[in-house]
N, C-alpha and C positions, 0 to 999 in steps of 0.2 A: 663274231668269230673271226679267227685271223684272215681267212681265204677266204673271208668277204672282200679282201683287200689284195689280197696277190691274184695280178691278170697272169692268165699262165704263160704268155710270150713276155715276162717281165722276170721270168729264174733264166739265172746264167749256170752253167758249170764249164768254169776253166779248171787247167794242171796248176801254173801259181801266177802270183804277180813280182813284182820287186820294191814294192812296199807298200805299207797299209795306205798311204794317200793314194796310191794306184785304187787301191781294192775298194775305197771308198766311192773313187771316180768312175769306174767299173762299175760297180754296186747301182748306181744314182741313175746311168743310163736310161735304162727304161723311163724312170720317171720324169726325164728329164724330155726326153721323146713324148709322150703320153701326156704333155703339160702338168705334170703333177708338182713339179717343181720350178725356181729358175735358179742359174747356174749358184749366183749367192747364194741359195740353198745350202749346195754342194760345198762353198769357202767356208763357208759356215758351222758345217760337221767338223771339217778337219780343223779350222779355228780353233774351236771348241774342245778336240783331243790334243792338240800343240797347247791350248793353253789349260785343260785340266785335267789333262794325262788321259788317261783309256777307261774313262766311264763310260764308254761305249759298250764295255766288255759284261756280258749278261751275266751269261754260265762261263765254262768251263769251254773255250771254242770257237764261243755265239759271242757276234756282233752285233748290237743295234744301234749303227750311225744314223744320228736325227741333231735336228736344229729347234732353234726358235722359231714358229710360227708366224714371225713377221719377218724372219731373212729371207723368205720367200716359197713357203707353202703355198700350194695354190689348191690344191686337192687334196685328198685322205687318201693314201696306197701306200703298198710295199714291193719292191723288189728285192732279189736275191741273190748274190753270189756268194756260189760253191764252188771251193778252191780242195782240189786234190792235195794240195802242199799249205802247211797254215802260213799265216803271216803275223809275223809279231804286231803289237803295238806300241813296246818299250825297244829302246837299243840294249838291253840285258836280254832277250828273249823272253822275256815272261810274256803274259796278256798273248796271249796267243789266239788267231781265230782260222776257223777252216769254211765258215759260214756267217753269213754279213746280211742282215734283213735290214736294208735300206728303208727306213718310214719318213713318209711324208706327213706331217700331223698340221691338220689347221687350225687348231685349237690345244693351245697347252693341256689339258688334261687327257685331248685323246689317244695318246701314246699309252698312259696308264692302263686302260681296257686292251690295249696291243698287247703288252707287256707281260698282262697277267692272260692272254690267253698264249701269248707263246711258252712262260713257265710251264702252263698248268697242261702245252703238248709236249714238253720237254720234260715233265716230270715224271714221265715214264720212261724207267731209264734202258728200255730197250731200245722204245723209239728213237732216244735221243740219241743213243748208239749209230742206230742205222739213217739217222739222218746226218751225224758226222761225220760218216764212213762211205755211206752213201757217192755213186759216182754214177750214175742212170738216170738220167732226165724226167721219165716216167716211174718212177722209183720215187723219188721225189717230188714229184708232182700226187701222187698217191698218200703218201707218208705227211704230210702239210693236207693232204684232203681238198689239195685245188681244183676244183668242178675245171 
């Protein structure tokens, strides 16, 4: 389950950043604190969206910046930043995100099991509403089901 993996001192909510390489770098913090990652890690997401555009982009909002497991995972987690103002991921504005689940995977398939439990809390399209919209810490931390 996802919030086996979000420590709750590891969700951010800022107003905005000034661009998606900020919001990925923001995003990573925690993990990056918490040794879940190392900084190559972090080069390595935004690598990864400079050189294959905004596959990061889930839904419709939802980010999930992640790397290869050998640029430097060290643990399984996720943090979180939630942005009051979205942030593109193209210079057209499109790929747009207002929420960024930063994952650390230490093993290429365990992202997959992330993935589809975050679809499958996002496929209720209320919740997913009010976790877009969402701007309260403990709101969010409720809505995700982080113990």
């Amino acid at each position: 389950m996802i919030s086996d993996y979000i420590l709750k001192d590891s969700i951010q909510l800022i107003d905005s950043v000034s661009s998606w390489e900020e919001a990925i770098r923001i995003s990573t913090e925690p993990l990056l604190k918490g040794g879940y990652i190392k900084e190559s890690y972090v080069d390595a997401m935004i690598n990864g969206v400079k050189e294959f555009g905004p596959y990061i982009i889930i839904a419709p909002m939802i980010a999930m910046p992640h790397a290869r497991p050998e640029c430097g995972a060290l643990k399984m987690g996720i943090s979180i930043l939630k942005l009051k103002e979205p942030v593109s991921f193209t210079d057209d504005g499109e790929n747009q995100a207002k929420i960024l689940f930063a994952l650390s995977a230490v093993e290429s398939e365990s992202h997959i099991h992330i993935l589809s439990d975050i679809c499958t809390l996002l496929s209720d399209e209320e919740v997913y509403q009010k976790i877009i919209n969402c701007e309260d810490y403990e709101e969010l931390l409720s809505l995700l089901k982080v113990k």
